[in-house]
Structures are given as C-alpha cells and as structure tokens.
Residue frames as qw, qx, qy, qz and C-alpha x, y, z in Angstrom:
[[0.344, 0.673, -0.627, 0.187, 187.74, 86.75, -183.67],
 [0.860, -0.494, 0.026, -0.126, 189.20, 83.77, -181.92],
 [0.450, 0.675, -0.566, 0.144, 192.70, 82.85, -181.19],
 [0.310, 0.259, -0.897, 0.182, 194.39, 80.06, -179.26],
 [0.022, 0.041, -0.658, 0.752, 193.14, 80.62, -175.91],
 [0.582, 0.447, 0.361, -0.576, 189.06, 80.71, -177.39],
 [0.021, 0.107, -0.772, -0.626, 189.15, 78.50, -180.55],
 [0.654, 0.011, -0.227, -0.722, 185.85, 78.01, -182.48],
 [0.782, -0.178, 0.491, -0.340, 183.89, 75.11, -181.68],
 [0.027, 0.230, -0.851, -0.471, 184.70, 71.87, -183.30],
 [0.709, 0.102, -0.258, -0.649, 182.41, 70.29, -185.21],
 [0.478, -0.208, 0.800, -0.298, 181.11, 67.40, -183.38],
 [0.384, -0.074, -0.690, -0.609, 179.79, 64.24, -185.61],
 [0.421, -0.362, 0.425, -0.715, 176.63, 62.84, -184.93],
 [0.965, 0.053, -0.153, -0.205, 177.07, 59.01, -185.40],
 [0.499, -0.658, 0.541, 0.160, 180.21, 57.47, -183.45],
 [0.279, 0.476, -0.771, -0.319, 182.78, 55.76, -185.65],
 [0.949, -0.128, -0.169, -0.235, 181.90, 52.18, -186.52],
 [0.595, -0.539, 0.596, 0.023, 183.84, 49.33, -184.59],
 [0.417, 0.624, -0.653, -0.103, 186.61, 47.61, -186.28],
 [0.955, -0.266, 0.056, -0.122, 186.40, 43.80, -185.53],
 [0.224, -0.586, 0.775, 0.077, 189.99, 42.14, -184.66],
 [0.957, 0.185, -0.129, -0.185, 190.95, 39.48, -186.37],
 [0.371, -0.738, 0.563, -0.017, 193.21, 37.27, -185.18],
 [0.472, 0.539, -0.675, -0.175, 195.56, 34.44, -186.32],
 [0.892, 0.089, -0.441, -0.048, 196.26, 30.68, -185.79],
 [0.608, 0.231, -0.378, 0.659, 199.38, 31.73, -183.64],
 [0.115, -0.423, 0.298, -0.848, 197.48, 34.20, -181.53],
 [0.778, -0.139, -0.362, -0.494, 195.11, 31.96, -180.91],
 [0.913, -0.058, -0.351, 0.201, 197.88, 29.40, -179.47],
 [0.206, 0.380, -0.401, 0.808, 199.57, 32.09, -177.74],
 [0.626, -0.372, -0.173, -0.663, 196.13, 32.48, -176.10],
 [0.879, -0.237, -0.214, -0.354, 196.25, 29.04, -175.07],
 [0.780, -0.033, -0.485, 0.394, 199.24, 28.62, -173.77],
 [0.099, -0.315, 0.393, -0.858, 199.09, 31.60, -171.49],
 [0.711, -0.359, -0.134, -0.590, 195.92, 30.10, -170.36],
 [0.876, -0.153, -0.351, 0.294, 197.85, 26.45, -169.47],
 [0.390, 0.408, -0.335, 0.755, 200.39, 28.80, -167.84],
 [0.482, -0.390, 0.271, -0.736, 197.62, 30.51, -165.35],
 [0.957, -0.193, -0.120, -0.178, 195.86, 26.62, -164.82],
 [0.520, 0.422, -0.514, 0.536, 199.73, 25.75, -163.90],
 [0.223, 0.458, -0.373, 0.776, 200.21, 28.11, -161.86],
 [0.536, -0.489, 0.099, -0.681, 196.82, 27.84, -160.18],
 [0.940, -0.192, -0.231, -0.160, 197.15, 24.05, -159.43],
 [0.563, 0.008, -0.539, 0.627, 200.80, 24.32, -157.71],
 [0.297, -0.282, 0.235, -0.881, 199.16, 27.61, -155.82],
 [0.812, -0.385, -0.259, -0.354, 196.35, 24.65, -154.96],
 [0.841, -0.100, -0.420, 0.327, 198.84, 22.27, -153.06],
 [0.342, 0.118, -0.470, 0.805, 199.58, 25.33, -150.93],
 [0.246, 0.447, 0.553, -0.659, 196.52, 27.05, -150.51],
 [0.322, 0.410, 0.658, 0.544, 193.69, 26.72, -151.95],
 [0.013, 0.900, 0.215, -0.380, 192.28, 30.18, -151.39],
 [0.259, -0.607, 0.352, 0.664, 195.08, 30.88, -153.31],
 [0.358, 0.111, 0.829, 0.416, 194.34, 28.96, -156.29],
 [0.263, 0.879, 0.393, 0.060, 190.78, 30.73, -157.02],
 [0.058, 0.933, 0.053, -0.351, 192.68, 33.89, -157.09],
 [0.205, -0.198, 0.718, 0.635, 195.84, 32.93, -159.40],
 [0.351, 0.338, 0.847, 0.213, 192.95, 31.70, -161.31],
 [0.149, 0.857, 0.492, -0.028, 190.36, 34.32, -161.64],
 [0.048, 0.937, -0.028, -0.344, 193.03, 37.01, -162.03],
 [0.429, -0.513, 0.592, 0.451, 194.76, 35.31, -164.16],
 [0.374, 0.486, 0.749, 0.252, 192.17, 34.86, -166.43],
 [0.406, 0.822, 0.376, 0.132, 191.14, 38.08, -166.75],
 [0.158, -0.789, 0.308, 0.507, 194.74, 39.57, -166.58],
 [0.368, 0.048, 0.783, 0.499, 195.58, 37.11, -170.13],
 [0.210, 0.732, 0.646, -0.046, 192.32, 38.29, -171.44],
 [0.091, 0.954, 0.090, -0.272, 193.04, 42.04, -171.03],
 [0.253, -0.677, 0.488, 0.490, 196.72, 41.80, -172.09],
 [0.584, 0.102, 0.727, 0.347, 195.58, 39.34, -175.22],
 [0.167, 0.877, 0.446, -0.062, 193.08, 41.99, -176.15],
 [0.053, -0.966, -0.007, 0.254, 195.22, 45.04, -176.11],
 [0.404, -0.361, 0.708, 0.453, 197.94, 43.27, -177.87],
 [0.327, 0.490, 0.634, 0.501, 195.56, 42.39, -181.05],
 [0.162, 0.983, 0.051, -0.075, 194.70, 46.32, -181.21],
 [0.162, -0.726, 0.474, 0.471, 198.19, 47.40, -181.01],
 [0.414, -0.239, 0.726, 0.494, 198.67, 44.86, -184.02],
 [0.508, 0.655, 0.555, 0.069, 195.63, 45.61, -185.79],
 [0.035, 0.952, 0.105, -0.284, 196.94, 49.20, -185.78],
 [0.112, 0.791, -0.569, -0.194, 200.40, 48.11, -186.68],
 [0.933, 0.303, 0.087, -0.174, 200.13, 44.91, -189.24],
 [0.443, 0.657, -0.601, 0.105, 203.73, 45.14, -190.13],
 [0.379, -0.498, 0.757, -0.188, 205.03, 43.10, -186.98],
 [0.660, 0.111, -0.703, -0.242, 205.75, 39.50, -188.48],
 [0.760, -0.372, -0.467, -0.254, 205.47, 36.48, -186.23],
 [0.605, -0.101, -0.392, 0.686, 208.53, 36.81, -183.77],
 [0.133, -0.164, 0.072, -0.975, 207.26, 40.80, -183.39],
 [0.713, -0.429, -0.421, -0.361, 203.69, 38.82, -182.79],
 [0.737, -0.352, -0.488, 0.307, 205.16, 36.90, -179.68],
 [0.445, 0.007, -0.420, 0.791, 206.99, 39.87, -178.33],
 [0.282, -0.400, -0.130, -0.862, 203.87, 42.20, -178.63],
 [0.784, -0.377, -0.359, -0.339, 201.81, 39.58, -176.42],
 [0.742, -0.322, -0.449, 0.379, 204.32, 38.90, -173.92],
 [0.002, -0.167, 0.168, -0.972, 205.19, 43.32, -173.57],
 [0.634, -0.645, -0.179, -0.387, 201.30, 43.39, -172.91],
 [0.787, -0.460, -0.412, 0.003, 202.14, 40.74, -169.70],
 [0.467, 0.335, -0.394, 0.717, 205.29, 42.92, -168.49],
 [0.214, 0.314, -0.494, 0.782, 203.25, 44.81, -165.80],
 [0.823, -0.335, -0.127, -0.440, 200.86, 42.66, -164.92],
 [0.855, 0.062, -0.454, 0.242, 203.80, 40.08, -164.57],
 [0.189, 0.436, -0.391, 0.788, 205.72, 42.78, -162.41],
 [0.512, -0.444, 0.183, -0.712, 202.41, 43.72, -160.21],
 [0.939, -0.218, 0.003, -0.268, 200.81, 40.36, -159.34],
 [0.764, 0.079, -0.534, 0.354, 204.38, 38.36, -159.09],
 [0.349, 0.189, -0.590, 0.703, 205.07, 40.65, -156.54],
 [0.530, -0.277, 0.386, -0.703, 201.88, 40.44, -154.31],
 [0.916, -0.069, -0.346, -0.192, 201.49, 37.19, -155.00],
 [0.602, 0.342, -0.510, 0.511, 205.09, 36.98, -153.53],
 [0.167, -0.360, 0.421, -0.816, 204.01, 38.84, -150.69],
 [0.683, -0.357, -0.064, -0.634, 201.23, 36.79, -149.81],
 [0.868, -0.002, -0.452, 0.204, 203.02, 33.32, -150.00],
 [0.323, 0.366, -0.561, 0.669, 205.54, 35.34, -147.79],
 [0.308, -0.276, 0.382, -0.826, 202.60, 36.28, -145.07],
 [0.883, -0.155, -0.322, -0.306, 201.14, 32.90, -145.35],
 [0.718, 0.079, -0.563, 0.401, 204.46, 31.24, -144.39],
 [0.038, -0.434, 0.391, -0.811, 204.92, 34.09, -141.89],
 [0.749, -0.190, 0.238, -0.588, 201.36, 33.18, -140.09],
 [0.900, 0.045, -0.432, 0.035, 202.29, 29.24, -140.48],
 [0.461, 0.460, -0.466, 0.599, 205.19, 30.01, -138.46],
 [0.177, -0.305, 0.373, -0.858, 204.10, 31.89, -135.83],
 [0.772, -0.249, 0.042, -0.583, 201.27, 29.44, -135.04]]
C-alpha cells in the first residue's frame, strides 16, 4: 500500500529528452543587434569617463543581452502565438531586471567615482 506521504516510485526514462533547436527570426535577429549597439554606446560614453568602466559595461553587457536574448526565444518558442509587437515586448521584459540591477550599481559606481574625484 502507498498513499500520499510514500508514493510508488516513478518511472525514470533512460535517455534524456532530445533538445529542441530555437529558431529565430529576421526581427530577433535585429533586436539582437540593436541591443548590442546599445551596450557598445553605452560602453564608449562609460570610456570618456573611465575606462575601467568601459570593459565592464561591455563584458556585462554582452553577456547580460545574450542571456536575456536567449531566454526570450524559449519563452517564444514555447508560446508562438505572440506576433511581432508581443516579439519586442518579450525581449525587452527579459532586460527589466537586469536593467533595474546593473543601472543601479552602475549608478552607484559613477556616484563613488565622482565621490573619490572630489575628495582628492
């Protein structure tokens, strides 16, 4: 006998699902690339202040577009219905809290850069 609290075992398979390849569009593609100009922006006015800064806009900004471009084509393989305006809004909800996290420590650093300018 088993009941809730001790269920039988599940049957376990032994070959992992295959991988579903994304497939992405013309438009995702250019979404892609203009978040990318957007980080190279950002990194070359972050140069003309510091350039320590610049590698890091850069290098996390590459692989914060990357993860959020990525997890946006799953959510849309999974859910094909979203036309092209529902495209753009999926890819830019990915960047909400990356945009949240890193604007504000980036903010914080410029702030303790100026701070230590100052003070010397």
């Amino acid at each position: 006998m088993h009941d809730i609290y001790d269920p039988p075992p599940a049957p376990v398979p032994l070959e992992p699902p295959q991988p579903e390849p994304l497939s992405w569009t013309a438009p995702d593609l250019t979404m892609l690339a203009l978040l990318a100009l957007g980080v190279v922006a950002l990194a070359a006015w972050a140069w003309s202040y510091e350039p320590t800064m610049a590698i890091l806009t850069l290098g996390g900004g590459a692989m914060v577009i990357l993860e959020s471009w990525f997890s946006a084509l799953t959510f849309l393989h999974r859910h094909p219905a979203a036309g092209e305006t529902g495209r753009i809004r999926v890819f830019l909800a990915a960047l909400v809290p990356w945009a949240i996290g890193l604007g504000l420590a980036a903010a914080l650093m410029l702030l303790l850069f100026s701070l230590s300018d100052s003070a010397g």
